[in-house]
N, C-alpha and C positions, 0 to 999 in steps of 0.2 A: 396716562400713557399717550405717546404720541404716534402718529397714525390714522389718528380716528375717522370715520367719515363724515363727511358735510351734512349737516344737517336744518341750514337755513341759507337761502340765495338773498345777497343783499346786493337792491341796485342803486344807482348816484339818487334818484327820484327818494328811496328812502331813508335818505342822508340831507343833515343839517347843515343849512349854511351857515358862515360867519356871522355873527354880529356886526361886524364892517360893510357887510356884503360886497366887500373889496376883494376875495380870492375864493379858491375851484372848494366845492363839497368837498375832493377826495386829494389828497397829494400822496401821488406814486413815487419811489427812488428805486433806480435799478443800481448798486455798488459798480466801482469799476473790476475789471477783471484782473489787473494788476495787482489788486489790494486781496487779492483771494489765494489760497495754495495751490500749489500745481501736485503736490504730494503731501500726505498727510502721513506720519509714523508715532506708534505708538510704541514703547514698552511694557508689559506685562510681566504679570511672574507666572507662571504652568502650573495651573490646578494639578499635575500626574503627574508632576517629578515632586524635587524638593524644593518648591517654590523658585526653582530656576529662572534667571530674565530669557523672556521671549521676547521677540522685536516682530511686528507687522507693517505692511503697508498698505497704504492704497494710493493712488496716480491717474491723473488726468493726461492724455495725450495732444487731443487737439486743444489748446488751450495759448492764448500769450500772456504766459505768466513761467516765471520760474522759483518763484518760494516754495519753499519746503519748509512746513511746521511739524516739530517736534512735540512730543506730551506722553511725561511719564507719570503707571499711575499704578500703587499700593495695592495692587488689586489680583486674587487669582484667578485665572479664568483659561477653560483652554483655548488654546491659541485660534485654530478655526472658529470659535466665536470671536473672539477679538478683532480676527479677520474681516467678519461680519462688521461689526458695529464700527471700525475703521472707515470701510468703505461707506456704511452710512453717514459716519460724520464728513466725510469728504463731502458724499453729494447733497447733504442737509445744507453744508455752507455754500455750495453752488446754487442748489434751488431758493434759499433759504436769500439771495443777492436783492431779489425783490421786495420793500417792504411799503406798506401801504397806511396811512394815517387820516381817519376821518371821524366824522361825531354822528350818534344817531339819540334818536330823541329816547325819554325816561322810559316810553312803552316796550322799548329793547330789553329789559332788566333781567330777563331770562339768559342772556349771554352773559360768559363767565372767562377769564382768562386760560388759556389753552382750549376752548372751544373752536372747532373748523366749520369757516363756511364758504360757501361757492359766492365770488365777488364778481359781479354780472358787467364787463367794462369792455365797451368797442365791440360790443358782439361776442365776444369770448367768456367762459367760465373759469375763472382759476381759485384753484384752494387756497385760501389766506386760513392760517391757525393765527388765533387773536394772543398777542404777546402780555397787551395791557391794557388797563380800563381806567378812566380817571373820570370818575361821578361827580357833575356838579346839577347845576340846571341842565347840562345834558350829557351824555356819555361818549367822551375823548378814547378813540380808538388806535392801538396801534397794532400791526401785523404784520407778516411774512407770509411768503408763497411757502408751500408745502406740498411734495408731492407722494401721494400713499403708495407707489409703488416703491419706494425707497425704503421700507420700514417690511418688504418681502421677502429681501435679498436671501437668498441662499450663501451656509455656511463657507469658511474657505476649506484650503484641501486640508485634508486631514498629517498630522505631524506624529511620526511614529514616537512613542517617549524614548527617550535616550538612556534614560535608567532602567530600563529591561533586565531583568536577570539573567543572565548568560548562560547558555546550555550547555552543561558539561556532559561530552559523550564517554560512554565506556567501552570495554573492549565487548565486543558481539560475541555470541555467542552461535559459535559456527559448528557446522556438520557440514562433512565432507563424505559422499557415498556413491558406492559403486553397484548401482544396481541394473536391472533388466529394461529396457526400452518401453518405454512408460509411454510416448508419444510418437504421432507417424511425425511430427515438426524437428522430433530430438534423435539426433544419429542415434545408432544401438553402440558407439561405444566409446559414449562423450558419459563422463559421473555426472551427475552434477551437486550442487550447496544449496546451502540453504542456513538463514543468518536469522537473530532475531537481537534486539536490544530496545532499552527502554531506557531513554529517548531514542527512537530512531533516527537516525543522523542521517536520514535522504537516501543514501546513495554508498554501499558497498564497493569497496574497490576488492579484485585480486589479483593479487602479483606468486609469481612465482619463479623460483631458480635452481638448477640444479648443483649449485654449493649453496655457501653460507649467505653471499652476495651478489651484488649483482642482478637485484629481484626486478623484473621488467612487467610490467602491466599486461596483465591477461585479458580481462574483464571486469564488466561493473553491472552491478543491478539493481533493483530500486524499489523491490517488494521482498516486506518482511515473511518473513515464514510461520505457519502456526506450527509451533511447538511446544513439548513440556517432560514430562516424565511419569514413572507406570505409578498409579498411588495404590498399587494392592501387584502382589505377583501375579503371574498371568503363566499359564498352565498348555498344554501339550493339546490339542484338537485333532478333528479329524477333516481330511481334505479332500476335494472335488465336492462335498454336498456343506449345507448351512451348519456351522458350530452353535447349538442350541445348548449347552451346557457353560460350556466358558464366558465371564466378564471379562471384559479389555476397561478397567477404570484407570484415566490421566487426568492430571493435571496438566490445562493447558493454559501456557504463560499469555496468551492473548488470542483474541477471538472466541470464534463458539463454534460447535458444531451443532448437524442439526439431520434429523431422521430423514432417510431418503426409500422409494419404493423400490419396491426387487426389481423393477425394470431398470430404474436411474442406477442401482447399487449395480447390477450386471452389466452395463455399461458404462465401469471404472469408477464411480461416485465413490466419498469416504473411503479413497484407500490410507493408509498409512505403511511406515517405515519404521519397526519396533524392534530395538537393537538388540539380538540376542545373547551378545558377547561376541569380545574376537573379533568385530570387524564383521560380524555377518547379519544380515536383516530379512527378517522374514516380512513380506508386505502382508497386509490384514486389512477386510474390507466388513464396516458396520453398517448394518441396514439400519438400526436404531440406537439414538444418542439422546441420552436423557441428561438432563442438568442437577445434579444431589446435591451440590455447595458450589459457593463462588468460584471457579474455573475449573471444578471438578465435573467428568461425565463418564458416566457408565453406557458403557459401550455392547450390543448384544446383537444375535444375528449377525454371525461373525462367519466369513468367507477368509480360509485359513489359507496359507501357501497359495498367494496370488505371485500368478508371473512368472511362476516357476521355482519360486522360493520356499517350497516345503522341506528341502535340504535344509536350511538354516533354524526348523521348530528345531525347539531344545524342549526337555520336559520339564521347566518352568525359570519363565524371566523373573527375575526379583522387581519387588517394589524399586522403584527409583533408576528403572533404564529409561532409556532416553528413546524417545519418539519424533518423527515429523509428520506434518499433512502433508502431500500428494499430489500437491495442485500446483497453479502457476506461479504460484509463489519461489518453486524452486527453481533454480536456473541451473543451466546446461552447462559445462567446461567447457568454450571452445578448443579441446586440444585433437591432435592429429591422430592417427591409429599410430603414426608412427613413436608417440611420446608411449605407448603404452609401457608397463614393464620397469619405466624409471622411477627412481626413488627418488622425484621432484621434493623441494622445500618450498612450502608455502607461507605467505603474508597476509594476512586478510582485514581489513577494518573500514575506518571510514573513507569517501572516497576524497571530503576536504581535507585530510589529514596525511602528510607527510609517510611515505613507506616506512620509516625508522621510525614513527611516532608509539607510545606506551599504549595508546589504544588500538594498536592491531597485535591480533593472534595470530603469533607463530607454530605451527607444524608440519610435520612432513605426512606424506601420502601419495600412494604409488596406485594409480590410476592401473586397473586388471584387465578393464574391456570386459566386463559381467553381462553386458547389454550384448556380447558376442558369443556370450557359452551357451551351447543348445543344453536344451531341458534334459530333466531327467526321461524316460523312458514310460510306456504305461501297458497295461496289463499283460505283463510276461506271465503265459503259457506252462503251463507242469509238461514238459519235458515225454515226447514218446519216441517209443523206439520206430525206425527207419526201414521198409520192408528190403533194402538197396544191399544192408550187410548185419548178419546179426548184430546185437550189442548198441548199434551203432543210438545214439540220443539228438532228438533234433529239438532244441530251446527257441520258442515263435514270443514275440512282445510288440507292441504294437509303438509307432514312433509319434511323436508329438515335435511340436514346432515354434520357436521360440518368433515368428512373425506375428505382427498384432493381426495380419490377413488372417491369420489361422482359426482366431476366434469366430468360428461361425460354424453353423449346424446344418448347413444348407451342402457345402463339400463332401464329394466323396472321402476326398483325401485332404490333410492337409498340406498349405504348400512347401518345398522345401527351403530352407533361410541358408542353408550352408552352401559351398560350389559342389560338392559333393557329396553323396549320402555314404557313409561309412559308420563302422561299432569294433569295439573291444569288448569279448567278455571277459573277465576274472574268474577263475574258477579255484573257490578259495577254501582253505584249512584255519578256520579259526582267521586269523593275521595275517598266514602264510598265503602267498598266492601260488598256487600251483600249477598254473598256467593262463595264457591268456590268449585269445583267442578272437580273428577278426572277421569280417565280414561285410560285403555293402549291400547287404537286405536286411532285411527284420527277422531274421532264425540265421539261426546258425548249428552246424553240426559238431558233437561232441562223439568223435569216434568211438568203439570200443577199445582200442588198440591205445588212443590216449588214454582212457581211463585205468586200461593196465599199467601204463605206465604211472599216472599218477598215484592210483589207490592199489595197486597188486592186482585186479581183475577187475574186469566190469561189474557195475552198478547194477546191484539186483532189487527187487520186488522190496519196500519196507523202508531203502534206504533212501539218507536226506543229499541234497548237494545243494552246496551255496556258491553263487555268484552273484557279480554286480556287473552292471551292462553300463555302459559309458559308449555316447554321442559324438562325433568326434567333428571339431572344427579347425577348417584349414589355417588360420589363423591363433588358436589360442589354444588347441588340443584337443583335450577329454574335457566335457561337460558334467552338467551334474551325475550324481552317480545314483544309479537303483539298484539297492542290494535286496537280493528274494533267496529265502530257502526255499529248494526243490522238493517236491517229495516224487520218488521214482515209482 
C-alpha cells in the first residue's frame, strides 16, 4: 500500500560511487511542469444507481501548464471516493515530478521495491518511495518523492443518487372542528385542523371558497397531528370528578401516548377530541395510557366533559369513531368572526401540490364560533317559594365561565367572558316549551300567576317542573343548555 512511513534515512556518504569514478553517487531529476496535468478527470460507473457513468475532477490552479488528462475506468465505486483518489492521483503526479537514482552496497538487502525512505540531501529530508531495484555486485536504485499527507485526503462532497424512489403523496386525512378555546395563543372563535398522512408531505396547504371555485390560500402548517380511531365503544361517564369505570381504547395511526400526573393531566395534559356523532366532540382528558398492541392504548383515569363539552356525552360512541390529540400539532383557522355562520368550501392537501391536484380533500364546513358559546350552567337550586307574593317560585344556579382565566380555585367569582351577563329559562312540557323566561342574575322568578297560566294553578308540594337554563352571548345567542327536573 502506498503511504507508508519512512522507515530508513539514507545519506550521499552511504551510497556507492561509479566504477568510473567519473559522475555524482546520486542523480536527481525534477520533470518539467509543462509535461504534467493542470486537471486530472476520471470517469466512473456509481456503485448506488445502475452502474450509471459518474465523471470527477481534480485541478491545479497556480500552475504553467494547461493539459488536461482524461482516464476511463471499468470500475464501480462512489463517486465521493473517486473524488478522493482523483485528487490523489493529480497530486501523486505533481509530487511524484522528483525522482532520484543511486546504488547502495549488498548490506542494503533489507530494502524492497515500494519501500519509503527519508533521502538526507543539502540538509533537507525528503520521502523518496523506492520504484526499482537492480542487484548486481551492487544495488541500482530508482525513486520518487512521495508525500504521506496525499494518501489523507478527505472524501469529496457527497452526490445525492438520482435513482431515488419517488414519494408518492396521498390525500391526508383531515378534521376539521369546532370546538372551545383550547389556548390563551388561539382566538375563542378561530376551529381549527388537524391533518395526518403517511408519507407526510411537509407542509399542508388550506384554501378555501365560498362557491365551487375560486379557492384562495388560507393557511399552511407543518405538523402532523396524532390521530386514529375508538378500537372498543366508549360509554356515557360521569363529569366534574375522575371517570374510574370507563376505558377510552384507540388506535393511533402514529405516535405514542404516555401516562401523566394529576397535576400535569389538571393542567390540560392528554386531552383529546372524541367525535360523538353529528359534528359534536366531547374533549376527554387520560391520566393513564397504557400500550396493549402496536398502536393500540388503553386509556383510564378519565376526566369527562372537558371545556364545557359534557353536552356533546352521548350514551355510547361506537368502535371506529374518530379521535385527535390536543396539542400543537393542531392548528388555528385564521378566519374573522366575521366569516362565522358561512357554509365555506374547503381544499386541503399538500402544500407542493397544485389546489386542483387528486391529492387534496375536498369539503365543506361552516365554522359556528363554539370557542364563543358560554357553558352550560352549574348547580341549579330546587326552587322555593318567595316571601314577596304567595305562590310565587324563585330558581337560583350557579354561573360558570367559558374564560381559560376561570380555571382557578383561588376566585371568588369567576370572570365574566361575555359583554354582558344574561339567561333564558325554558319552562318545559315534555318538548313543549311553555314559556321562557329572562334574567341577568343567576335566579330568576317564576310567578304564581304564570304558573296558572301555564299549568291551571300554581305548583304545589310533590309536584315536578322541568327546565333548561341557557347563557346567553352577545354574539352567537344561547349556549349550552342545562336541563334539570325540579322537585317543588
Amino acid at each position: 500500500m502506498r503511504g507508508r512511513i519512512a522507515g530508513l534515512t539514507i545519506t550521499p556518504d552511504s551510497m556507492v560511487a561509479p566504477a568510473s569514478a567519473q559522475g555524482d553517487v546520486m542523480e536527481l531529476t525534477r520533470a518539467q511542469e509543462t509535461e504534467l496535468p493542470q486537471a486530472l478527470k476520471w470517469q466512473v460507473a456509481r456503485a448506488d444507481e445502475d452502474y450509471d457513468a459518474a465523471q470527477v475532477e481534480a485541478r491545479r490552479i497556480t500552475v504553467d501548464t494547461t493539459r488536461i488528462a482524461s482516464e476511463s475506468f471499468p470500475m464501480a465505486i462512489p463517486p465521493e471516493e473517486a473524488e478522493r483518489r482523483c485528487r490523489r492521483a493529480l497530486m501523486e503526479a505533481w509530487v511524484g515530478r522528483e525522482s532520484a537514482a543511486f546504488r547502495l552496497p549488498p548490506s542494503r538487502l533489507a530494502l524492497d521495491p515500494c519501500d519509503v525512505i527519508l533521502l538526507d540531501h543539502d540538509g533537507r529530508l525528503t520521502e523518496m518511495r523506492l520504484v526499482s531495484i537492480a542487484d548486481s555486485d551492487l544495488r541500482s536504485v530508482d525513486a520518487v518523492r512521495q508525500d504521506r499527507a496525499v494518501y489523507d485526503l478527505p472524501p469529496g462532497e457527497p452526490r445525492p443518487a438520482t435513482l431515488s424512489t419517488p414519494t408518492v403523496f396521498g390525500a391526508p386525512d383531515v378534521l376539521l372542528l369546532d370546538l372551545p378555546q383550547l389556548r390563551e395563543d388561539q382566538p375563542a372563535h378561530r376551529p381549527i385542523v388537524a391533518a395526518h398522512a403517511k408519507p407526510w408531505p411537509g407542509e399542508i396547504a388550506v384554501y378555501r371558497s365560498a362557491a365551487t371555485d375560486g379557492f384562495a390560500l388560507l393557511t399552511t402548517f407543518s405538523s402532523r397531528a396524532r390521530m386514529g380511531v375508538l378500537a372498543a365503544d366508549f360509554y356515557a361517564g360521569p363529569v366534574s370528578r375522575f371517570d374510574l369505570g370507563n376505558a377510552l381504547v384507540v388506535d393511533l395511526y402514529s405516535g405514542t401516548l404516555e401516562s401523566v400526573t394529576d397535576i400535569t393531566l389538571l393542567g390540560g395534559a392528554n386531552a383529546l377530541a372524541v367525535d360523538t356523532g353529528a359534528g359534536q366532540w366531547e374533549i376527554v382528558q387520560a391520566g393513564s395510557a397504557e400500550l396493549i398492541a402496536p398502536g393500540r392504548y388503553r386509556l383510564t383515569r378519565l376526566l369527562r366533559g372537558q371545556r364545557g363539552t359534557e353536552w356533546a356525552m352521548v350514551a355510547m360512541v361506537p368502535t371506529g369513531a374518530r379521535f385527535v390529540v390536543l396539542d400543537t400539532a393542531v392548528a388555528p383557522l385564521p378566519i374573522a368572526e366575521a366569516d362565522l355562520g358561512l357554509p365555506w368550501n374547503w381544499r386541503i392537501g399538500p402544500a407542493s401540490k397544485p389546489v386542483s391536484d387528486e391529492t387534496f380533500v375536498a369539503t365543506s364546513f361552516t365554522p359556528d364560533g363554539a370557542g364563543l358559546r358560554p357553558f352550560s350552567v352549574a348547580h341549579v337550586e330546587q326552587p322555593w317559594r318567595t316571601a314577596r307574593s304567595l305562590g310565587d317560585l324563585t330558581i337560583r344556579w350557579t354561573r360558570r365561565s367559558r374564560s381559560l382565566a376561570a380555571d382557578t380555585w383561588g376566585a371568588g367569582d369567576v370572570p365574566l367572558a361575555e359583554d354582558s351577563e344574561a339567561y333564558e329559562v325554558e319552562i318545559r312540557d315534555g318538548s313543549t316549551v311553555k314559556r321562557t323566561l329572562t334574567t341577568t342574575t343567576t335566579s330568576v322568578l317564576y310567578t304564581a300567576a304564570q304558573q296558572t297560566a301555564d299549568w291551571g294553578a300554581p305548583l304545589g308540594p310533590g309536584q315536578s317542573l322541568a327546565i333548561r337554563i341557557y347563557q346567553l352571548s352577545a354574539l352567537i345567542g344561547r349556549g349550552a343548555g342545562r336541563s334539570v327536573t325540579l322537585s317543588i
